[in-house]
Backbone of each chain as ProteinMPNN parsed JSONL, in Angstrom:
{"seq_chain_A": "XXXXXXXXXXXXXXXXXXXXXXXXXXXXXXXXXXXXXXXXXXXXXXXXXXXXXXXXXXXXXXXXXXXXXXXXXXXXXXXXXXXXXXXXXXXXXXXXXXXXXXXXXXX", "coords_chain_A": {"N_chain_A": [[7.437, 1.552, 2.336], [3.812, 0.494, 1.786], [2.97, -2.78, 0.249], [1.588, -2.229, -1.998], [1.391, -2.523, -5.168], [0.819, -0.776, -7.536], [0.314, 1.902, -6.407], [2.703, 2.521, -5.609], [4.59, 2.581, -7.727], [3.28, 4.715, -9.039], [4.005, 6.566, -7.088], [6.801, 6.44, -7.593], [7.31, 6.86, -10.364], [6.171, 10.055, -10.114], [8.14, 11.286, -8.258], [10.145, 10.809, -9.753], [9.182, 12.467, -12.057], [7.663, 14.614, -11.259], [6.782, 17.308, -10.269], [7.25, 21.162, -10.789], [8.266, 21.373, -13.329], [9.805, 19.446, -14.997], [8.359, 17.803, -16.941], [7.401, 19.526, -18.859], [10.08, 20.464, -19.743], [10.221, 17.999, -20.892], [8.717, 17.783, -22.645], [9.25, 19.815, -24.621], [11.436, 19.317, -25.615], [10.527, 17.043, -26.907], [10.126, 17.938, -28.891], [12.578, 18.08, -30.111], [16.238, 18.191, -30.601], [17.71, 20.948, -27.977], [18.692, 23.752, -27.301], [20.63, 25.232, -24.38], [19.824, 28.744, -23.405], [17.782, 28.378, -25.177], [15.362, 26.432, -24.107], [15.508, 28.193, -21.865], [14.239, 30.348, -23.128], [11.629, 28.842, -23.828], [10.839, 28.696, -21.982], [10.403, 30.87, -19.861], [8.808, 31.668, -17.514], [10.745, 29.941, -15.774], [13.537, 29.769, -13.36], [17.413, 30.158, -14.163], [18.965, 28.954, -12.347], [17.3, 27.03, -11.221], [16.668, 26.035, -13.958], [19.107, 24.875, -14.988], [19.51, 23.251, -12.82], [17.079, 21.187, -12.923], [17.429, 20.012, -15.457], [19.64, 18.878, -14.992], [18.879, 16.641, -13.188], [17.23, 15.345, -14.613], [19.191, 14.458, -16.597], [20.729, 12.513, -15.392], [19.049, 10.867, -14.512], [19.356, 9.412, -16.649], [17.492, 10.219, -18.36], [17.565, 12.618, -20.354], [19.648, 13.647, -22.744], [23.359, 15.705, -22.64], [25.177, 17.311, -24.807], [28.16, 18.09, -25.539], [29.398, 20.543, -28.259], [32.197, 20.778, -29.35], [32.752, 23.679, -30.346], [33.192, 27.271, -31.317], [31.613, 29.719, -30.056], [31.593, 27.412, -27.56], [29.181, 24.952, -28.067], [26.189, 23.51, -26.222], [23.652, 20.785, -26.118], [20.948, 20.072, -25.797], [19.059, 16.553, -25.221], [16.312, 14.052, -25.848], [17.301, 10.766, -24.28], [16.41, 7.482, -25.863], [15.216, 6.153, -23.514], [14.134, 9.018, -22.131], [12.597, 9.542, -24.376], [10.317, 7.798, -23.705], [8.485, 9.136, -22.268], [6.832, 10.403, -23.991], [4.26, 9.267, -24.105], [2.566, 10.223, -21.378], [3.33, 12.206, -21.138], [1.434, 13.558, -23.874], [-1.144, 12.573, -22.042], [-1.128, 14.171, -20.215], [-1.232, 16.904, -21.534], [-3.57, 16.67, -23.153], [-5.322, 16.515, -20.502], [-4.266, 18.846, -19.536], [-5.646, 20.71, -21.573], [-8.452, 20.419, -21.23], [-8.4, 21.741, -18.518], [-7.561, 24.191, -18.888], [-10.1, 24.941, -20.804], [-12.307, 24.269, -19.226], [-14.874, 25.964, -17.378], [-14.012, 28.231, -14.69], [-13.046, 26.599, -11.399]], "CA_chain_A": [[6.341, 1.582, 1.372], [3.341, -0.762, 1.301], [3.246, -3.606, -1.288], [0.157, -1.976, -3.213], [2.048, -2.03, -6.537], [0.564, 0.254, -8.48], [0.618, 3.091, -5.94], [4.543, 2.368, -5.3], [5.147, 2.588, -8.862], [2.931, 6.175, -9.547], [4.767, 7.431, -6.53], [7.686, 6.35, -8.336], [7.143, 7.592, -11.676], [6.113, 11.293, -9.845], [9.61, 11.159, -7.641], [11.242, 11.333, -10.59], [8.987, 13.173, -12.943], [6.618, 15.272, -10.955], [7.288, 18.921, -9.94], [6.335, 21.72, -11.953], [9.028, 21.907, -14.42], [10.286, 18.474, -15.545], [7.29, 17.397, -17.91], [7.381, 20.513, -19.48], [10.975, 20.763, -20.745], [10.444, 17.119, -21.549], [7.349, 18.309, -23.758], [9.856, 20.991, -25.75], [12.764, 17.905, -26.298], [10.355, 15.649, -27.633], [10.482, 18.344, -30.62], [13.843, 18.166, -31.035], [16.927, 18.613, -29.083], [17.466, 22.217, -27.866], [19.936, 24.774, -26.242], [19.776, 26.072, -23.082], [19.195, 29.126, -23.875], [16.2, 27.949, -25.961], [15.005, 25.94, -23.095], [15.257, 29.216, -21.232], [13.299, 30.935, -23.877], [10.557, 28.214, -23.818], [9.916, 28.37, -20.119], [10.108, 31.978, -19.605], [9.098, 31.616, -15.714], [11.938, 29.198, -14.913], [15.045, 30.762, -13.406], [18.599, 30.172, -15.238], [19.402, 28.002, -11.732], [16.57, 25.817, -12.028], [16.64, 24.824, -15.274], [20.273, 23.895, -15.016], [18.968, 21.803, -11.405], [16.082, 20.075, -13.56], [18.208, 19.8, -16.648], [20.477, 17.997, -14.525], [18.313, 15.41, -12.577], [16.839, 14.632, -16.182], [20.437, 13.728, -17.051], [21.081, 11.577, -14.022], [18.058, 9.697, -14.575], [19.213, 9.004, -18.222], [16.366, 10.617, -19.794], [18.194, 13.744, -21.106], [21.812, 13.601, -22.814], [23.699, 16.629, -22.927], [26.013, 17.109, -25.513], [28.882, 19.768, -26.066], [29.876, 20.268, -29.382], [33.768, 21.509, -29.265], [32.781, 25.399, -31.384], [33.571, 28.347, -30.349], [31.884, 29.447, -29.021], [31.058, 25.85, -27.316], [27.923, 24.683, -27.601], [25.733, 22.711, -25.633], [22.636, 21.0, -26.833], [19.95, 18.823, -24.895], [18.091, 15.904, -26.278], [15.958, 13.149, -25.032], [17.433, 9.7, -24.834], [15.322, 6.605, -25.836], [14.796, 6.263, -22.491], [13.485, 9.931, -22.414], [10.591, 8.929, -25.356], [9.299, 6.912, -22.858], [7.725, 9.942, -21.644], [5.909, 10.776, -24.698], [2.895, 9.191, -23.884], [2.55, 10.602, -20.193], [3.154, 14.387, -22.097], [0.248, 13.509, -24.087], [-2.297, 12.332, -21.899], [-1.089, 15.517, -19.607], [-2.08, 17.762, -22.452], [-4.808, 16.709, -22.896], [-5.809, 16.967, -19.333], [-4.068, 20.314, -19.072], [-6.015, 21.192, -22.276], [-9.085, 20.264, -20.334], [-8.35, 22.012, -17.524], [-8.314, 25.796, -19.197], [-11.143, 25.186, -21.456], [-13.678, 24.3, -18.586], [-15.673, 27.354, -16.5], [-13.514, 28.459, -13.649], [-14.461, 25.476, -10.384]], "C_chain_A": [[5.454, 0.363, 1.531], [3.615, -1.301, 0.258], [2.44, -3.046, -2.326], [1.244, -1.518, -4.489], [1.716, -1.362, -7.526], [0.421, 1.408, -7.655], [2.099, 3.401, -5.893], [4.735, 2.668, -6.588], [4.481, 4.379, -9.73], [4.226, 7.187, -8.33], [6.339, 7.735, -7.061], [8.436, 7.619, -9.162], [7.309, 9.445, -10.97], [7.589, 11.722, -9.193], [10.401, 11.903, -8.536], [10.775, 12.391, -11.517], [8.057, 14.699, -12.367], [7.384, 16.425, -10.713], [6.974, 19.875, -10.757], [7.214, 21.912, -13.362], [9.373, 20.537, -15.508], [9.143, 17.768, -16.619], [7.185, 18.345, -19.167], [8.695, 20.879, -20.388], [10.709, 19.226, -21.408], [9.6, 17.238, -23.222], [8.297, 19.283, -24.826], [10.868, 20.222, -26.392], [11.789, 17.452, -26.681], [10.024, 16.242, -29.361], [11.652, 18.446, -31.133], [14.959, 18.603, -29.908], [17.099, 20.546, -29.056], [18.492, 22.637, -27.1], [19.382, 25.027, -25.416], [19.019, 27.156, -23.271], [17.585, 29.437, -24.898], [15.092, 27.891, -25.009], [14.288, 27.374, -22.37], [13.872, 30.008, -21.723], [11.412, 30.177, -23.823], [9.706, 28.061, -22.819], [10.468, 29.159, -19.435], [10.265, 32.058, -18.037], [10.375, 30.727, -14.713], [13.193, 29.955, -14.586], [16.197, 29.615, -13.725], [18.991, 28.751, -13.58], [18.567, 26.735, -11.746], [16.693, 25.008, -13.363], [18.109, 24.194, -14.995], [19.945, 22.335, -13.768], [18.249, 20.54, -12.301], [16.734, 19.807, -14.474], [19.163, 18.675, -15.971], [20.231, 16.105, -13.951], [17.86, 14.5, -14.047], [17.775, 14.141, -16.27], [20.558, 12.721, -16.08], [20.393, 10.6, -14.06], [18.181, 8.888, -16.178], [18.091, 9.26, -18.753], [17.134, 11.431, -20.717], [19.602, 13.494, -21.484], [21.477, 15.008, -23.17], [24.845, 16.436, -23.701], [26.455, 18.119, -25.529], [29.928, 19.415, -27.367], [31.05, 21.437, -29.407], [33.787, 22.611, -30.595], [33.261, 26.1, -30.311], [32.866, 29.355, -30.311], [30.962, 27.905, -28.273], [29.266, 26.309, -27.434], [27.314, 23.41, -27.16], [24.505, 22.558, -25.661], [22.1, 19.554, -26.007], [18.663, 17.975, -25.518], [17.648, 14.584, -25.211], [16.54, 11.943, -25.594], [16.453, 8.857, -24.895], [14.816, 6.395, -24.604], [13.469, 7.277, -22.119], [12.155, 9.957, -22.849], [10.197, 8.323, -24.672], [7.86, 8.003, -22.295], [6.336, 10.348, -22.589], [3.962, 10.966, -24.376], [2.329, 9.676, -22.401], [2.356, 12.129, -20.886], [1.893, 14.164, -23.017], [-1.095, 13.535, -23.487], [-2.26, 14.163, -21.101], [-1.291, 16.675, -20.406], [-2.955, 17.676, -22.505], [-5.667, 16.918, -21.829], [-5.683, 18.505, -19.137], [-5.205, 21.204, -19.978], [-7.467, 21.856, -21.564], [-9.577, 21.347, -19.058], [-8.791, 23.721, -17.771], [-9.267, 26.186, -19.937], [-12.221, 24.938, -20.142], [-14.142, 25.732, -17.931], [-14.568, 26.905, -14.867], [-14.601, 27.231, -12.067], [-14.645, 26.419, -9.17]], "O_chain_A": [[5.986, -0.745, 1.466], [4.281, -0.785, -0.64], [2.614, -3.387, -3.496], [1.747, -0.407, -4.655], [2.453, -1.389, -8.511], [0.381, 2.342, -8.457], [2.555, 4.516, -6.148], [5.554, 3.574, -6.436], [5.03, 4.993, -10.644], [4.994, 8.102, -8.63], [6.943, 8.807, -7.007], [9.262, 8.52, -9.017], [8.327, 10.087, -11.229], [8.157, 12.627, -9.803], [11.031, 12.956, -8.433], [11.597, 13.229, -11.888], [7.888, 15.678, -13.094], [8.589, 16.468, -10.961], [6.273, 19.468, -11.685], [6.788, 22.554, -14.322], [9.191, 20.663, -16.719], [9.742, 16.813, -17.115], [6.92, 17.94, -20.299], [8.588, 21.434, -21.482], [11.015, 19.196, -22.6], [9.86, 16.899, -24.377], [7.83, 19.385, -25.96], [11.169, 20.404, -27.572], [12.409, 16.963, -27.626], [9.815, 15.653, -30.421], [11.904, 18.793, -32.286], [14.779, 19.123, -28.807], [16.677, 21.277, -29.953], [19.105, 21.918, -26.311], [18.164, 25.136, -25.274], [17.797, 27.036, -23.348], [16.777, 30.341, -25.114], [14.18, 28.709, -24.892], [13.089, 27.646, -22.293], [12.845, 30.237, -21.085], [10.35, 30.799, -23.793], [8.568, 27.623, -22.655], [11.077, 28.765, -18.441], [11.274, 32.35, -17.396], [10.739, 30.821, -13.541], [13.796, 30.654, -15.401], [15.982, 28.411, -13.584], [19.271, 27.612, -13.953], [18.959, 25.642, -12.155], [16.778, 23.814, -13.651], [18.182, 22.983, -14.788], [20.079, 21.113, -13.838], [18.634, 19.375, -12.392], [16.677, 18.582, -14.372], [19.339, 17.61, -16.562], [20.828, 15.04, -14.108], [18.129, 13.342, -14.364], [17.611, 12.947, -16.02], [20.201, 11.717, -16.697], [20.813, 9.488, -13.739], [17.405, 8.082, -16.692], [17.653, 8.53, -19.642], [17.371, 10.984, -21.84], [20.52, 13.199, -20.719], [20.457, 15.538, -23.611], [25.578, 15.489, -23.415], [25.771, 19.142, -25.537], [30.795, 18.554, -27.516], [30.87, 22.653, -29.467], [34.531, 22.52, -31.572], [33.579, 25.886, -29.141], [33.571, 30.319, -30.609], [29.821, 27.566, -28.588], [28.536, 27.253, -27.136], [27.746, 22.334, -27.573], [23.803, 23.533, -25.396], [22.634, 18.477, -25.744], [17.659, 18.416, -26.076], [18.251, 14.188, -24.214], [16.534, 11.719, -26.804], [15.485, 9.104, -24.175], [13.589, 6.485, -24.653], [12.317, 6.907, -21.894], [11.086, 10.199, -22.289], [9.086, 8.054, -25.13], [6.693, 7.706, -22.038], [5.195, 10.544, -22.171], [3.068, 11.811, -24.373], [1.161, 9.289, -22.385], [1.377, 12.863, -21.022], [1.078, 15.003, -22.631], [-2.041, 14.162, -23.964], [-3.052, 15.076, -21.334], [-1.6, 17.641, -19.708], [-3.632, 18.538, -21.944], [-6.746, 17.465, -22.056], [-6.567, 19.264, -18.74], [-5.703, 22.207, -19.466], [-7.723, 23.042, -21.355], [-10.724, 21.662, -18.743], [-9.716, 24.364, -17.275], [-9.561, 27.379, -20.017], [-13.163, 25.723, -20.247], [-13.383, 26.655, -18.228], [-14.429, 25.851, -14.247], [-15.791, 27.073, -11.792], [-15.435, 26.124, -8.274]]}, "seq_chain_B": "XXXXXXXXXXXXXXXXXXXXXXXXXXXXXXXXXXXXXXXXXXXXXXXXXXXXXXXXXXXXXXXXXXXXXXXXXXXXXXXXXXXXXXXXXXXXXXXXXXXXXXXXXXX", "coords_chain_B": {"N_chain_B": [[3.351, 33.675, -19.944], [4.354, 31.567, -22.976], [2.856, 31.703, -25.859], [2.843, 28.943, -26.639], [0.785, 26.262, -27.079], [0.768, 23.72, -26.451], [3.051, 23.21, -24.42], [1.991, 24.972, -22.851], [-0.411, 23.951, -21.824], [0.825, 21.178, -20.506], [2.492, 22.532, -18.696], [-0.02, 23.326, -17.489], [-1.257, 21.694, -16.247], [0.816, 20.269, -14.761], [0.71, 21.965, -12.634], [-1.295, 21.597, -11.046], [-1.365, 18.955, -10.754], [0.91, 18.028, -10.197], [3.923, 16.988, -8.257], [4.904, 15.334, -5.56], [2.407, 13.971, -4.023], [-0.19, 13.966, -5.143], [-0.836, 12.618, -7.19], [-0.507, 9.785, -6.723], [-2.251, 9.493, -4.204], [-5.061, 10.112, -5.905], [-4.739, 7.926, -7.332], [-5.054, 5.825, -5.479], [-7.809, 6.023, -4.671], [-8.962, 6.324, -7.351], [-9.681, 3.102, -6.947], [-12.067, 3.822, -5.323], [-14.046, 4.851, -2.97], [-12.706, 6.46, 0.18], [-12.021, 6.787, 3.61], [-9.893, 8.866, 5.485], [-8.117, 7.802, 7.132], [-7.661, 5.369, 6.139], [-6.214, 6.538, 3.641], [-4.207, 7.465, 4.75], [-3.07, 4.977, 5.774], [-2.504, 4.008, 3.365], [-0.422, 5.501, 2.378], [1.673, 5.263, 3.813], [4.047, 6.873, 4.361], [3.165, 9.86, 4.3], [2.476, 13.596, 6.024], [0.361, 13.561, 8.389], [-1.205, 16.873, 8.179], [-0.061, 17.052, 5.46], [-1.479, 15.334, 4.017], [-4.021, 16.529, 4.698], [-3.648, 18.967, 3.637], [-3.32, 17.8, 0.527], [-5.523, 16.494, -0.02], [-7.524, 18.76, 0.418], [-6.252, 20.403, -1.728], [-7.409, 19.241, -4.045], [-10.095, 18.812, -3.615], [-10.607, 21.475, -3.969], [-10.24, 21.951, -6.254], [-12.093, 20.614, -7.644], [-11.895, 17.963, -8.082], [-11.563, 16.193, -6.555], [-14.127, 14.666, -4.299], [-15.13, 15.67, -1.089], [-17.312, 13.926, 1.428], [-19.54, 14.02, 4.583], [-20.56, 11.978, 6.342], [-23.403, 12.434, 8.735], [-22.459, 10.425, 11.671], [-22.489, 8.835, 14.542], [-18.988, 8.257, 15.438], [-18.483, 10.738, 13.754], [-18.532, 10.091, 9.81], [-16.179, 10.536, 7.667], [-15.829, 10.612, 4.031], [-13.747, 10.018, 1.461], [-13.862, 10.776, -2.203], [-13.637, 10.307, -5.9], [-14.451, 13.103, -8.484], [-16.572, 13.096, -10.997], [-15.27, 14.595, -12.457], [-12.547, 14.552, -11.757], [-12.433, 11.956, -12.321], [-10.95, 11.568, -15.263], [-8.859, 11.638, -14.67], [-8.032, 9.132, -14.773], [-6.431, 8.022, -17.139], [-3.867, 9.328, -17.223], [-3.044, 8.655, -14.388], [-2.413, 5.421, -15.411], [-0.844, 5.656, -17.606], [1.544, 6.401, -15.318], [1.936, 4.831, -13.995], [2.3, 2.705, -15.707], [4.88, 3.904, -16.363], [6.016, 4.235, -13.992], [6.766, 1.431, -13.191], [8.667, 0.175, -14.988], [10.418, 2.054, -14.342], [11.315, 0.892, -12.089], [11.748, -1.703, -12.817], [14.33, -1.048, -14.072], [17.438, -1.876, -14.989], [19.815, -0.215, -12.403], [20.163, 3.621, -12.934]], "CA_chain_B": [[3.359, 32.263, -20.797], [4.854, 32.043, -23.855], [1.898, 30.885, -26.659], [2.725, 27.356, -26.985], [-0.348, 25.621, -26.693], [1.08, 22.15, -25.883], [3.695, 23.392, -23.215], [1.391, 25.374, -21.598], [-1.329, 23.389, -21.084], [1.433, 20.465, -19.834], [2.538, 23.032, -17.084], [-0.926, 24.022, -16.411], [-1.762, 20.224, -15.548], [1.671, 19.413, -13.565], [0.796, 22.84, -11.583], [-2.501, 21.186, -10.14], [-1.485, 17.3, -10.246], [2.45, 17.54, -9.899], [4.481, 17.201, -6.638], [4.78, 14.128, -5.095], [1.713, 12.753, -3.639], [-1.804, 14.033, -5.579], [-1.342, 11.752, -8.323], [-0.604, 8.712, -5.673], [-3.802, 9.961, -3.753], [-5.758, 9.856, -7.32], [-4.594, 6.185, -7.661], [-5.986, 4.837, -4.387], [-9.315, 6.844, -5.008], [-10.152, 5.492, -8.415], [-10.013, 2.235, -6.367], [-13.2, 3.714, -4.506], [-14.144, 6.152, -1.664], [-11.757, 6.179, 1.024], [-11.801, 7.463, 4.385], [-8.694, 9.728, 5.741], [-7.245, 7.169, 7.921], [-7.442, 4.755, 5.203], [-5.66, 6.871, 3.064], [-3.185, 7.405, 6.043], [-2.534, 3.886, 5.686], [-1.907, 3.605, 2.088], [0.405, 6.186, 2.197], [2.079, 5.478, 5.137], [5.017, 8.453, 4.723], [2.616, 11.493, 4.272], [1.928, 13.532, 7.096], [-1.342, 14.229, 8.244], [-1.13, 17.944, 7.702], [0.196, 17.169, 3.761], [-2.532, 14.842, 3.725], [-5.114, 17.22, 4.719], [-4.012, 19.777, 2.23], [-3.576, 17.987, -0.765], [-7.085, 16.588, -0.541], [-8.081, 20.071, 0.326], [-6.344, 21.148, -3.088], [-8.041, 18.465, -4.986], [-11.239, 19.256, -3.332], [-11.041, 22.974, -4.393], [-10.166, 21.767, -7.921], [-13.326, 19.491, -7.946], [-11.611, 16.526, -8.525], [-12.177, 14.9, -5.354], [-15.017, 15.285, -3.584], [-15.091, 15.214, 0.405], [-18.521, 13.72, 2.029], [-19.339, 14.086, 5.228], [-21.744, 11.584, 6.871], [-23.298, 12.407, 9.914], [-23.058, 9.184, 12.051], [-21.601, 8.671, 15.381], [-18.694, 9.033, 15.211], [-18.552, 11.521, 12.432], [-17.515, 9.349, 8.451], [-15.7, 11.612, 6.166], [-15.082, 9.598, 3.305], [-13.211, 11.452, -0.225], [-14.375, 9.971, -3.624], [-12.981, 11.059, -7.404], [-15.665, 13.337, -8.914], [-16.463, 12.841, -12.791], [-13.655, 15.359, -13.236], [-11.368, 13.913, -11.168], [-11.828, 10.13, -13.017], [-10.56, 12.252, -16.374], [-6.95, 11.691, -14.196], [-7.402, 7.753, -14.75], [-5.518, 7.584, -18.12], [-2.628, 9.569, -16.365], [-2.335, 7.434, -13.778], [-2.289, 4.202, -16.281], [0.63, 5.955, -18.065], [2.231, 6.759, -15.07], [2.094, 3.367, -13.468], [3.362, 1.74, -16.537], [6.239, 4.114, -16.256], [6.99, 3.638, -12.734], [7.066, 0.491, -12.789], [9.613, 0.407, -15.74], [11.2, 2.583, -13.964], [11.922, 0.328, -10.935], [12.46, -2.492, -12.915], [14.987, -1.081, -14.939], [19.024, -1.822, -13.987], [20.536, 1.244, -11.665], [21.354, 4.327, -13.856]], "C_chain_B": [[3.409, 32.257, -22.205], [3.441, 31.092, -25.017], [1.629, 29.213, -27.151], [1.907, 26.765, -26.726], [0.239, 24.478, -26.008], [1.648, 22.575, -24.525], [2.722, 24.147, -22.238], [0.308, 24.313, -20.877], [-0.288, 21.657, -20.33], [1.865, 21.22, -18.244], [1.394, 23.146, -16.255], [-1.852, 22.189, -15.544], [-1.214, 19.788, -14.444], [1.235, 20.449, -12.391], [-0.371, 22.491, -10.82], [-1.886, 19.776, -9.669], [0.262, 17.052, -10.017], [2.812, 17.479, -8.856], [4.046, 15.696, -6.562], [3.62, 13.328, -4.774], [0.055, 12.834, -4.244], [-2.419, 12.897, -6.35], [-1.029, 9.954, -7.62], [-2.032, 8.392, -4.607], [-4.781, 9.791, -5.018], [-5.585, 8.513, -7.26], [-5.324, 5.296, -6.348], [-7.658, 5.071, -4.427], [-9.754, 6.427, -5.839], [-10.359, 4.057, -7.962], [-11.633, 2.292, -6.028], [-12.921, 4.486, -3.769], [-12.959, 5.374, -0.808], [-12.034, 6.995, 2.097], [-10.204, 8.182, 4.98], [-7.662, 8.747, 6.179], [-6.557, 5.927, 6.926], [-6.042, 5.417, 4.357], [-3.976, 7.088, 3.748], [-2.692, 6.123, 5.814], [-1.862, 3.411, 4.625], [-0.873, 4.633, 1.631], [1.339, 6.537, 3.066], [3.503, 6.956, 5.255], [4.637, 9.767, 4.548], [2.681, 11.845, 6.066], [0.952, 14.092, 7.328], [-1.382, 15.648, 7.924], [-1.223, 17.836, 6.109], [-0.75, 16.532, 3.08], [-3.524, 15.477, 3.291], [-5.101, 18.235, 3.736], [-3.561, 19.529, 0.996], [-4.934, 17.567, -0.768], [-7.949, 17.476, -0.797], [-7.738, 20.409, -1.259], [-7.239, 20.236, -4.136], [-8.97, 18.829, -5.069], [-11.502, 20.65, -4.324], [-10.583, 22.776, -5.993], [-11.386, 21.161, -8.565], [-13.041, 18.793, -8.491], [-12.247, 15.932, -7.695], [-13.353, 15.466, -4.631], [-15.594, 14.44, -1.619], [-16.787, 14.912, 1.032], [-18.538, 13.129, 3.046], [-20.38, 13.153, 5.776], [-22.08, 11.621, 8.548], [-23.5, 11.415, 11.521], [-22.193, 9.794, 13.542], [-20.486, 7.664, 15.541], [-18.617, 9.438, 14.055], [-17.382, 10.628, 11.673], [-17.09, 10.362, 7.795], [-15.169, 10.694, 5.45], [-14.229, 10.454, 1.659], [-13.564, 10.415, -1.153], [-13.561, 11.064, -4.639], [-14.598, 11.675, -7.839], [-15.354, 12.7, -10.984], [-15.48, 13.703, -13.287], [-12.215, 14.901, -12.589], [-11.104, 12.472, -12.087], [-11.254, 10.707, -14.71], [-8.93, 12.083, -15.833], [-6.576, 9.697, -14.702], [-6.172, 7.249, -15.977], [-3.911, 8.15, -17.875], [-2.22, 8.726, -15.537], [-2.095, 6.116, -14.269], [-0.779, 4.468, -16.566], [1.739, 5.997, -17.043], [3.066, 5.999, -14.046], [3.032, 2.426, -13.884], [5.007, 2.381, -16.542], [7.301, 3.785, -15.32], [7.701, 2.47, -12.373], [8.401, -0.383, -14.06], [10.775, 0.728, -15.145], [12.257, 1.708, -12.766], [12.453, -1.346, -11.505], [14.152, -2.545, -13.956], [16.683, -1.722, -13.864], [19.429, -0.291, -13.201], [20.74, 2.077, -12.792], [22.609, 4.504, -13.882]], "O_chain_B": [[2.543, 32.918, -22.779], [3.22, 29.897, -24.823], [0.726, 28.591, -27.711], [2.154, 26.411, -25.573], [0.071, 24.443, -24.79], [0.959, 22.396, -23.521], [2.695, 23.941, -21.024], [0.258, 23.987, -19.691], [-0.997, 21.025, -19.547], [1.689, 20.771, -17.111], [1.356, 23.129, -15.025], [-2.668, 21.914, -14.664], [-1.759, 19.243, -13.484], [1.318, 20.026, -11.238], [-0.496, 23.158, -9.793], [-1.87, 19.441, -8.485], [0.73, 15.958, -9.702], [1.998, 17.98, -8.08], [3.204, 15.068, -7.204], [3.611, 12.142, -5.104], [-0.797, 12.005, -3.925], [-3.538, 12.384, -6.381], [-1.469, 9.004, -8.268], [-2.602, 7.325, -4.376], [-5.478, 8.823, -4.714], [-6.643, 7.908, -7.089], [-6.003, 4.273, -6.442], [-8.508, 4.211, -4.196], [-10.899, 5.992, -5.714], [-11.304, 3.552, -8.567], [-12.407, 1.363, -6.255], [-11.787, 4.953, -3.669], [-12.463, 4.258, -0.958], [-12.356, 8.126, 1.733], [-9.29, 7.49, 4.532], [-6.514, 8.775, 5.735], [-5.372, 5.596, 6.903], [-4.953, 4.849, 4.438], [-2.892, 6.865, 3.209], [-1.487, 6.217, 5.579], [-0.907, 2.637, 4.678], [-0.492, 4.568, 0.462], [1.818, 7.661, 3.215], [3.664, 7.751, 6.181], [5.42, 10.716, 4.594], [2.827, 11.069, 7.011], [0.536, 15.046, 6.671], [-1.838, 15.597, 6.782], [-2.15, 18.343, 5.477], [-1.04, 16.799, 1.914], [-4.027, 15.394, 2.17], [-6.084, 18.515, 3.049], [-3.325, 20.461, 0.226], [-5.671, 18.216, -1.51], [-8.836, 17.454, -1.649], [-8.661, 20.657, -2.034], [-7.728, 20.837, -5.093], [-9.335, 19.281, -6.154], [-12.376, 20.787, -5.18], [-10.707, 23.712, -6.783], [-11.639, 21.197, -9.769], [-13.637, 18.585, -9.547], [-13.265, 15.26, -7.863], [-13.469, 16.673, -4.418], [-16.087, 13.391, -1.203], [-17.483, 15.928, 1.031], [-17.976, 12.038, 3.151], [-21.459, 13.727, 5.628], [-21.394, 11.097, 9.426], [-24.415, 11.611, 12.321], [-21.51, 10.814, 13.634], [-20.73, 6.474, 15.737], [-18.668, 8.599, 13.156], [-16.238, 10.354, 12.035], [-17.934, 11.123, 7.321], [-14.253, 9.975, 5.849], [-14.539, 11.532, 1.152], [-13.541, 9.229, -0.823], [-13.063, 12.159, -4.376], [-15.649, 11.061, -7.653], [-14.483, 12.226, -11.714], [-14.926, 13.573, -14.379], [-11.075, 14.988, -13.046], [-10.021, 12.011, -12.448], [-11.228, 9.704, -15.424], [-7.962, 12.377, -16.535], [-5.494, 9.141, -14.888], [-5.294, 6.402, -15.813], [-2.924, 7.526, -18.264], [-1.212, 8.044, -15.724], [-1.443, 5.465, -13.453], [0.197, 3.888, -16.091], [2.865, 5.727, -17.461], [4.149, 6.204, -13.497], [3.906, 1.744, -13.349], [6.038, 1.719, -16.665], [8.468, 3.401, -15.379], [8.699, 2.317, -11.668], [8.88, -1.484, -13.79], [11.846, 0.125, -15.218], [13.472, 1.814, -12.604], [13.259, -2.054, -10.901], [14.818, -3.496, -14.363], [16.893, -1.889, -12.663], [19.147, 0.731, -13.826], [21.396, 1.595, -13.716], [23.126, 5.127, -14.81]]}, "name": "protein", "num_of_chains": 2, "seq": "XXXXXXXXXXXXXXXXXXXXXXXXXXXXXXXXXXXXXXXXXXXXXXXXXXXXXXXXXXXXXXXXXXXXXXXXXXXXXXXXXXXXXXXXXXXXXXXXXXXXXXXXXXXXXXXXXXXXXXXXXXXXXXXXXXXXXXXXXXXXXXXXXXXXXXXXXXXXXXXXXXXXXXXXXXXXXXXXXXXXXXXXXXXXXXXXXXXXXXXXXXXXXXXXXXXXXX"}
């Protein structure tokens, strides 16, 4: 990598966050934690192996805890750690951009 | 797409600017125009091919805009258009994250 420190540090940031899915469940945790199933429900186009993949790397990176709460039948419920909220403001501005993006005239 | 205003318009942002290197390309650009080779340089692990078509996708998004001057030998230089500099507060956020990110301890 060159030294240019602020490119090294977006490439970074994208590494870990970029792709098309990972912003997006982070955007549905930052209302609250959620089941898979939910998850599933919320992001329709994702398949059942993906989300567990991205669900996973989230965890790994300590954004996401997963928790299983010993019912029966178990359940397992995904929430952002403080870490996680970091993202907040990144899911914001990206709304707004995305917002942006389907209100203008086709380019 | 399931009605969520927020989530969608977060996917419909990462699905133009997500993936590894657009929003790294965006960050050397609001610097200032750049020629290819340049950019080649500041990104030394792309490869020219991935180069050529994310600027292409940018291009056809009218973010960036490619200008061709006809000198000997032929300048192509890429610039951010006025819809493209609408990415700068993303890349701010995503800077400050990265670089969080790298200074944090190992997960």
């Amino acid at each position: 990598m060159k030294e240019n420190i602020s490119g090294c540090s977006v490439e970074e940031a994208m590494r870990l966050i970029g792709g098309r899915w990972r912003m997006l469940l982070v955007s549905f945790l930052l209302e609250g934690p959620r089941r898979f199933n939910q998850l599933r429900r919320d992001v329709p186009n994702i398949s059942q192996r993906m989300l567990t993949l991205e669900l996973r790397a989230l965890e790994e990176a300590g954004l996401v805890l997963r928790t299983v709460y010993p019912e029966v039948p178990v359940r397992v419920e995904y929430s952002l750690t403080p870490d996680g909220r970091r993202l907040e403001k990144i899911v914001e501005v990206l709304k707004e951009f995305g917002l942006w993006l389907k209100a203008r005239p086709a380019a």
